[in-house]
C-alpha positions in Angstrom: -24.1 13.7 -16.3 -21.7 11.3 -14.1 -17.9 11.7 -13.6 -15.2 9.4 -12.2 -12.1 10.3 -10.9 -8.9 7.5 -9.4 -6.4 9.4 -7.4 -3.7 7.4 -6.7 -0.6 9.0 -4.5 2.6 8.7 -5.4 5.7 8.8 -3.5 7.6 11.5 -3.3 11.4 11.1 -5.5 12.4 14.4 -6.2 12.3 13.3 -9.7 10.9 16.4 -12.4 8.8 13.8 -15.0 5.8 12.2 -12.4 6.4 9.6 -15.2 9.2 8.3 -14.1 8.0 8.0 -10.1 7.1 4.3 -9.5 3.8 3.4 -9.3 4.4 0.2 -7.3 3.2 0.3 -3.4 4.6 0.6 -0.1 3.2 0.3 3.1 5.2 2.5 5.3 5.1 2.9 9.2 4.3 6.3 9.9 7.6 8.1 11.5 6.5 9.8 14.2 2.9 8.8 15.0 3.3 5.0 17.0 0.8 2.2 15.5 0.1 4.5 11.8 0.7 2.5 8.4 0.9 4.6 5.0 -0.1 2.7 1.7 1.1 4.8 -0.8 0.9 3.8 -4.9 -0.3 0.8 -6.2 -2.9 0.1 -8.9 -6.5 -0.7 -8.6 -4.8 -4.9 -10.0 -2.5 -4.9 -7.4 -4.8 -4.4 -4.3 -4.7 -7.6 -3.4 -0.8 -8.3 -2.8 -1.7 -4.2 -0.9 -4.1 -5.9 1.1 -2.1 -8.7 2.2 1.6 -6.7 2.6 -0.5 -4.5 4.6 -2.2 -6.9 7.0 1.3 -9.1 7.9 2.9 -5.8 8.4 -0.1 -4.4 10.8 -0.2 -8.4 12.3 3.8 -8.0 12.8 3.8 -4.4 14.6 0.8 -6.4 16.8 3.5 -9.0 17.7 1.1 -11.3 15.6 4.1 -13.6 13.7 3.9 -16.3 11.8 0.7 -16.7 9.6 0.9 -14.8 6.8 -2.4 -13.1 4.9 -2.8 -15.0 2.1 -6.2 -14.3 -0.4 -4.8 -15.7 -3.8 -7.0 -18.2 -3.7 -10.1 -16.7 -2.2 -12.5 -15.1 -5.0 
């Protein structure tokens, strides 16, 4: 007997109905703790664009500007 579970945290709203939280991403900068990046949301098909919003804003904070992740065309 297998299971399979996908937990995917949502931000919090203050909305009643989880239905109506978004469940696009965001890649947040920690508030207190320097150099700590929260992915919050996002869908297993959207891990990509994730991935790549994560990395320029990581490569940014590193004083890394300019090149930007791109994977689209990468399989």
């Amino acid at each position: 007997l297998y299971a399979y579970a996908g937990v995917r945290p949502l931000p919090r709203q203050g909305l009643r109905e989880t239905a109506a939280i978004t469940r696009r991403h965001q890649v947040r900068q920690h508030p207190t703790l320097r150099g700590l990046f929260n992915v919050v949301g996002g869908k297993l098909t959207t891990c990509r664009s994730l991935a790549e919003e994560a990395i320029d804003q990581v490569a940014a904070r590193l004083g890394r500007r300019g090149a930007r992740s791109t994977t689209a065309g990468v399989p």
